[in-house]
ROZALUM-293959 format. One record per residue (C-alpha): chain; x, z, y. Coordinates in Angstrom, 2 decimals, always signed. Each point is the difference from the previous one (the first is absolute). Example, Ala and Ser with C-alpha at 12.3 -4.5 7.8 and 13.67 -1.06 7.14 Angstrom:
2
cadena / east / up / north
A / +12.30 / +7.80 / -4.50
A / +1.37 / -0.66 / +3.44
# end
This chain:
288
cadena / east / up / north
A / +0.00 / +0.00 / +0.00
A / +1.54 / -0.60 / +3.51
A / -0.57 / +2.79 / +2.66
A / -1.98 / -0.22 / +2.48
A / +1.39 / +0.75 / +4.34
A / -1.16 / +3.61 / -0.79
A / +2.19 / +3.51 / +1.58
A / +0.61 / +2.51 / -1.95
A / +1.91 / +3.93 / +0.11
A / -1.74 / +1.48 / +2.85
A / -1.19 / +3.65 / -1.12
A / +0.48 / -0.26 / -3.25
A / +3.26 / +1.73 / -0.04
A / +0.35 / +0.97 / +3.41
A / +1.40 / -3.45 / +1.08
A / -0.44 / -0.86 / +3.68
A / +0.75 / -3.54 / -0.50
A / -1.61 / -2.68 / -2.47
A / +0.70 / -2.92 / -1.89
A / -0.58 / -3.87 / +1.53
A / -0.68 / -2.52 / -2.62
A / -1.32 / -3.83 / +0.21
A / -2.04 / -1.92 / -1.47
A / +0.52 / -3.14 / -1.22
A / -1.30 / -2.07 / +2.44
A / +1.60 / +1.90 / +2.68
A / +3.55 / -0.30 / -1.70
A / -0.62 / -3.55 / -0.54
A / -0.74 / -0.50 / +3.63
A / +3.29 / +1.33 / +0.97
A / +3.47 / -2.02 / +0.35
A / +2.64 / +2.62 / -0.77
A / +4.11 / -0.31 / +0.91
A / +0.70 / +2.33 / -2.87
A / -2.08 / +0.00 / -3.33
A / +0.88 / +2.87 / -2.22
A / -1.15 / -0.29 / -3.40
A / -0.15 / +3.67 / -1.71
A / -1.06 / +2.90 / +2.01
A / +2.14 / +3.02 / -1.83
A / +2.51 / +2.04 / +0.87
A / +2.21 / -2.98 / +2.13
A / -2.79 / -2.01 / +0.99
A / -1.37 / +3.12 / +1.13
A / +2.58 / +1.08 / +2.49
A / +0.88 / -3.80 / +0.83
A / -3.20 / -1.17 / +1.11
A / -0.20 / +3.38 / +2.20
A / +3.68 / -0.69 / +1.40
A / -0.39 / -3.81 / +0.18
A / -3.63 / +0.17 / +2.12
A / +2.03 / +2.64 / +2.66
A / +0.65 / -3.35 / +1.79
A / -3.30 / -1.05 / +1.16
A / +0.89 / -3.87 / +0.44
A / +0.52 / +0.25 / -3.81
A / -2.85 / -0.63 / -2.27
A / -0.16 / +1.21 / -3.29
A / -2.05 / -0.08 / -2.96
A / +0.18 / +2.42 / -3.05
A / -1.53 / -0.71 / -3.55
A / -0.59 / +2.51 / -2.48
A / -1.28 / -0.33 / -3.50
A / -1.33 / +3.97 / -0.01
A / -1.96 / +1.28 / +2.59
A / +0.98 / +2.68 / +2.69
A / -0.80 / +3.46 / -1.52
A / +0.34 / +1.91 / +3.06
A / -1.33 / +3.62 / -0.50
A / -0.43 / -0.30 / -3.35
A / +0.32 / +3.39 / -1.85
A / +2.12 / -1.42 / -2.83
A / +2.40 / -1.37 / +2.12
A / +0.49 / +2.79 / +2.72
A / -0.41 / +3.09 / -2.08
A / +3.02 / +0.52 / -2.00
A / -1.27 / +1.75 / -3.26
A / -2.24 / -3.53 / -0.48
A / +2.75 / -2.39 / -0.47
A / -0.70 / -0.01 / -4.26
A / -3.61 / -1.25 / +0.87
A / +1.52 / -3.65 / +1.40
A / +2.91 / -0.76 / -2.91
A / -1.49 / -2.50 / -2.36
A / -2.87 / -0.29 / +2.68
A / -0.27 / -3.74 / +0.86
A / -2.06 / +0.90 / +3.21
A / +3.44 / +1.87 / +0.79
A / +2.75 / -1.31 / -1.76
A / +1.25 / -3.72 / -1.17
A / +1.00 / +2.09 / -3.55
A / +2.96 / -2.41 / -0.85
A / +1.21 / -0.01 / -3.23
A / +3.71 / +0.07 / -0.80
A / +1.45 / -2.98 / -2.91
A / +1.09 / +1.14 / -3.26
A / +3.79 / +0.47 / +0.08
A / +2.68 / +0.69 / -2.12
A / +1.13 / +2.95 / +1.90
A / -3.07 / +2.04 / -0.05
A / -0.49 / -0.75 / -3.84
A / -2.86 / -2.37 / +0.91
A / -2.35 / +2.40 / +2.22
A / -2.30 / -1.92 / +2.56
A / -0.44 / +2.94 / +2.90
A / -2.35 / -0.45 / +2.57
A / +1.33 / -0.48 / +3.40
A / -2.55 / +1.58 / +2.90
A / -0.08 / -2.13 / +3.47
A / -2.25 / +0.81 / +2.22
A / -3.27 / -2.38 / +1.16
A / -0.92 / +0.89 / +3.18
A / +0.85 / -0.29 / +3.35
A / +3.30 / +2.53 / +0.10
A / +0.87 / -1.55 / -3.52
A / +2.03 / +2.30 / -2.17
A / +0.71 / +2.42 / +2.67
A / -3.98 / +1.20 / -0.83
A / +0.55 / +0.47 / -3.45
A / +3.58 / +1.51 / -0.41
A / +0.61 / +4.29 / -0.40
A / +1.20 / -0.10 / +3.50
A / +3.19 / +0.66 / +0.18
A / +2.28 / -1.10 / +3.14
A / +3.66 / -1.11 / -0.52
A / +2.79 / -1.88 / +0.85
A / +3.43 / -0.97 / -1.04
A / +2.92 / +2.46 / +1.40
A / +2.88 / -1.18 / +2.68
A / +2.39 / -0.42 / -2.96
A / -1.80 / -2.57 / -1.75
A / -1.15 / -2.06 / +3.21
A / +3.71 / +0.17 / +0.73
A / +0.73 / -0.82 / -3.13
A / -2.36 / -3.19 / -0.02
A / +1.26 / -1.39 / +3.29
A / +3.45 / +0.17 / -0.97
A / -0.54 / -1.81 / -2.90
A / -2.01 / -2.19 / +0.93
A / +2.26 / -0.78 / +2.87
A / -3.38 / -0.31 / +2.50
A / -0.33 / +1.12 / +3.69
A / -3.20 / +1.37 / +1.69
A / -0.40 / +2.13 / -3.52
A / +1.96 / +3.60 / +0.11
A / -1.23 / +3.11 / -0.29
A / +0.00 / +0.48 / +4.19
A / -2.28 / -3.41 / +0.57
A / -2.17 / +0.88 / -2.68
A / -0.53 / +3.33 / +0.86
A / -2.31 / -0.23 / +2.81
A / -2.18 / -2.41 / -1.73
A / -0.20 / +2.86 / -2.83
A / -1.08 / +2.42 / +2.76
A / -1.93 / -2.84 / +1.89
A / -2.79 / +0.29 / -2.91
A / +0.03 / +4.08 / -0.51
A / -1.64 / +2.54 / +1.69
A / +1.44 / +3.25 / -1.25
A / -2.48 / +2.77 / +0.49
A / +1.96 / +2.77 / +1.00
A / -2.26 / +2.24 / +0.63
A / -1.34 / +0.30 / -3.50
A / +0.31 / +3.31 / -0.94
A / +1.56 / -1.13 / -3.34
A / +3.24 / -1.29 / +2.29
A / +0.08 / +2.57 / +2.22
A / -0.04 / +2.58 / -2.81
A / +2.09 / -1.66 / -2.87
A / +3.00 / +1.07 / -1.97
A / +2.66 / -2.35 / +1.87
A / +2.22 / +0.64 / -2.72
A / -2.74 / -2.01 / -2.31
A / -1.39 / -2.62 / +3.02
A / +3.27 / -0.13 / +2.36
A / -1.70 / -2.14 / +3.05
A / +1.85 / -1.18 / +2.99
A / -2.68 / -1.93 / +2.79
A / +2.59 / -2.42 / +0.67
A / -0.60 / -2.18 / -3.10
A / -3.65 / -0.12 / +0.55
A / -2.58 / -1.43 / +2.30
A / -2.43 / +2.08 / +1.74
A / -2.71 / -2.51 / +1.14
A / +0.36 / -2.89 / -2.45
A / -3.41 / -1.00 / -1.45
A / +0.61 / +1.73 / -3.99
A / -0.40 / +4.12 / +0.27
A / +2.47 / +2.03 / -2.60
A / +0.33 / +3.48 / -0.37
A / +0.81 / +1.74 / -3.16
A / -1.86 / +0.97 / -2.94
A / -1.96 / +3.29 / +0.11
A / +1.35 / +0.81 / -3.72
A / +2.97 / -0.70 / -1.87
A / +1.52 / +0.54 / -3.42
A / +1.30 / +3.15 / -1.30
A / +3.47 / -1.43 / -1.47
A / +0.78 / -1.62 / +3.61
A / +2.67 / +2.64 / +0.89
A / +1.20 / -0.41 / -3.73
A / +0.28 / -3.94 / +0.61
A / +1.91 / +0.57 / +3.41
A / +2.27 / +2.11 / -1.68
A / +0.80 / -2.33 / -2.78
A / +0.83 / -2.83 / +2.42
A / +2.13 / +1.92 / +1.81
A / +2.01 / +0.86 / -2.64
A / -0.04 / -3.60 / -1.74
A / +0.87 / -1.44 / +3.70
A / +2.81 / +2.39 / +0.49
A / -0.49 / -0.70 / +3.68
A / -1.27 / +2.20 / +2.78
A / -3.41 / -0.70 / +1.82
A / +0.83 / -1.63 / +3.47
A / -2.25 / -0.35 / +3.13
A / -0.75 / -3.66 / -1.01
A / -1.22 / +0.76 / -2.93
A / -3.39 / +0.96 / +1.75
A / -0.31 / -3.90 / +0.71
A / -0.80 / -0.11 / -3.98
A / -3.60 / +0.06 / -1.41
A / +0.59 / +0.90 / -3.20
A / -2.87 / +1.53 / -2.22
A / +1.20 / +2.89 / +0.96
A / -0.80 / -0.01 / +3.37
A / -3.41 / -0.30 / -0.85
A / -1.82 / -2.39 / +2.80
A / -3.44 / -0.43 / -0.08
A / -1.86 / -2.23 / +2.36
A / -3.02 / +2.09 / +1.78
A / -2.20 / -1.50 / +2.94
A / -0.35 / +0.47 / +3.74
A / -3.11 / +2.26 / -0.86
A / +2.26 / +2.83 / -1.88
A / -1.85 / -0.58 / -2.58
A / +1.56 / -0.74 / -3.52
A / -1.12 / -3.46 / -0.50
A / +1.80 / -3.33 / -0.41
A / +1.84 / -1.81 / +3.00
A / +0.78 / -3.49 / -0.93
A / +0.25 / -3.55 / +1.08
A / -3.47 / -0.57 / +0.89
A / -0.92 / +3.08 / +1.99
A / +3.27 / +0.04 / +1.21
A / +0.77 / -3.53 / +1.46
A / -2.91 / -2.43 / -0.59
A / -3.32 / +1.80 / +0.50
A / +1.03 / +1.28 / +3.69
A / +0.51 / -2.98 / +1.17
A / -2.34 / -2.20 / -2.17
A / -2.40 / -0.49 / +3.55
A / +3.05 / -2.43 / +1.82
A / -1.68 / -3.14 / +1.05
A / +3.06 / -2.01 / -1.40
A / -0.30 / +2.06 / -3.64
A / -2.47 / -1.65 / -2.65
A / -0.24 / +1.95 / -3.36
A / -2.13 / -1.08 / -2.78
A / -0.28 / +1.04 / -3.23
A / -1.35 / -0.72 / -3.45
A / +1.88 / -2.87 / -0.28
A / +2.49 / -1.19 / -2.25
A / +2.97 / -3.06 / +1.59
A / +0.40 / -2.35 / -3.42
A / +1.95 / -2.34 / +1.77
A / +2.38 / -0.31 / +3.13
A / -0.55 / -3.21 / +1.50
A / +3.23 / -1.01 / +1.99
A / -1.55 / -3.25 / +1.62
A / -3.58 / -0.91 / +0.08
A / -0.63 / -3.74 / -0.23
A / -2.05 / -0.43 / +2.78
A / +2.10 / +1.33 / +2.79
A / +3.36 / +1.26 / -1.28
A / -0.71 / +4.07 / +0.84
A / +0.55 / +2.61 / -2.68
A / -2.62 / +2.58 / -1.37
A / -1.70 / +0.95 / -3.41
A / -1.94 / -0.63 / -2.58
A / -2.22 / +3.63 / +0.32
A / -2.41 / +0.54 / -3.11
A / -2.55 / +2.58 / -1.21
A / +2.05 / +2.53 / -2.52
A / -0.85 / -1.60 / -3.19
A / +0.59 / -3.23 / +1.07
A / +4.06 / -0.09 / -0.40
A / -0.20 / +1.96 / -4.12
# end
């Protein structure tokens, strides 16, 4: 079924903002600059960073359909109810190979507006300094350290700080330095209200497998350990991802067109008649 223009995520969670959707007609009517075809994670925060420039038009399809305020997605104890739930997830299956002794696993990607950051245990992380260093020099690249990357890590976080489970945490177990994280990017992180018993146990063991002492920039690693957990600008303890985060706020710019409930089968790179580029946009089932 394709979705309807409808808004969606006022008062249902506490959301002062809602969720802009065409319809078909009204996406068809529209010549777009950029077409993005997928609106997950990526196509989430590009069509929100691409439509900043208002002489830009741009034009998101999404197979799923924006969930916004949708209890399964923003409560974090209800993430089980949307694995292996095709109004949820894709539920890819893995091929039979040697190394796992011929096991087909399934694969969970989200379908919905968001993508798979609405379906995953939400868990925020990064790689360290060392192994961005590690990468550029390896790679040989420029415009790729750790110090150029760093403030497009912190360009997406907003670190709530005053959570009381930061402000009141064993820094031996979550050491935190501000400097390596944003404070108004669009994706809120704090850490978990609970952790596991054997934590200290594990720190202790890697400390004495390491054989080297803790520095200062170790605090710019999110290791499990560390224990990040993305919260919402409401303080409440429910799920801040792509769409709620990037898309949905801004989902009302005149040059933004989002529609959903349709599947892209084909990317057309030159239509006959007049040499421009576009899709070939289908109902769901049409492209199995």
């Amino acid at each position: 079924m394709i979705q309807t223009n409808r808004r969606a995520g006022i008062g249902l969670l506490g959301w002062d903002f809602a969720m802009e959707t065409s319809s078909i007609a009204e996406f068809l009517e529209e010549s777009f600059d950029i077409l993005s075809v997928g609106g997950g994670t990526a196509g989430s925060v590009l069509a929100s960073r691409l439509s900043e420039n208002p002489e830009i038009r741009v034009g998101l399809i999404e197979a799923g359909h924006s969930r916004l305020g949708d209890p399964n997605i923003e409560l974090p104890t209800a993430v089980g109810k949307m694995l292996h739930n095709p109004a949820y997830d894709w539920a890819f299956r893995s091929i039979p190979q040697i190394g796992t002794g011929g096991r087909v696993y399934h694969i969970p990607r989200g379908r919905m507006l968001g993508g798979s950051s609405g379906i995953n245990f939400m868990y925020y992380g990064r790689p360290s300094e060392e192994d961005i260093t590690q990468w550029s020099e390896a790679l040989g690249i420029t415009g790729w350290s750790w110090p150029e990357l760093l403030s497009y890590f912190k360009r997406t976080e907003r670190l709530e700080l005053d959570q009381p489970n930061i402000r009141d945490r064993n820094v031996d177990e979550c050491p935190l330095n501000t400097k390596y994280h944003g404070l108004s990017g669009a994706i809120h992180t704090s850490f978990s209200t609970w952790s596991l018993p054997l934590e200290k146990d594990l720190l202790r063991a890697f400390d004495e497998v390491s054989r080297q002492p803790r520095t200062p920039t170790m605090e710019d690693i999110l290791a499990f350990i560390a224990r990040f957990s993305p919260p919402t600008e409401q303080k409440k303890p429910i799920r801040s991802y792509a769409l709620n985060g990037y898309l949905a706020p801004v989902s009302g710019r005149r040059n933004l067109k989002v529609l959903t409930g349709a599947v892209v089968c084909k990317i057309l790179l030159k239509w006959p008649q007049n040499g421009e580029h576009g899709v070939d946009r289908s109902p769901p089932s049409a492209c199995d």
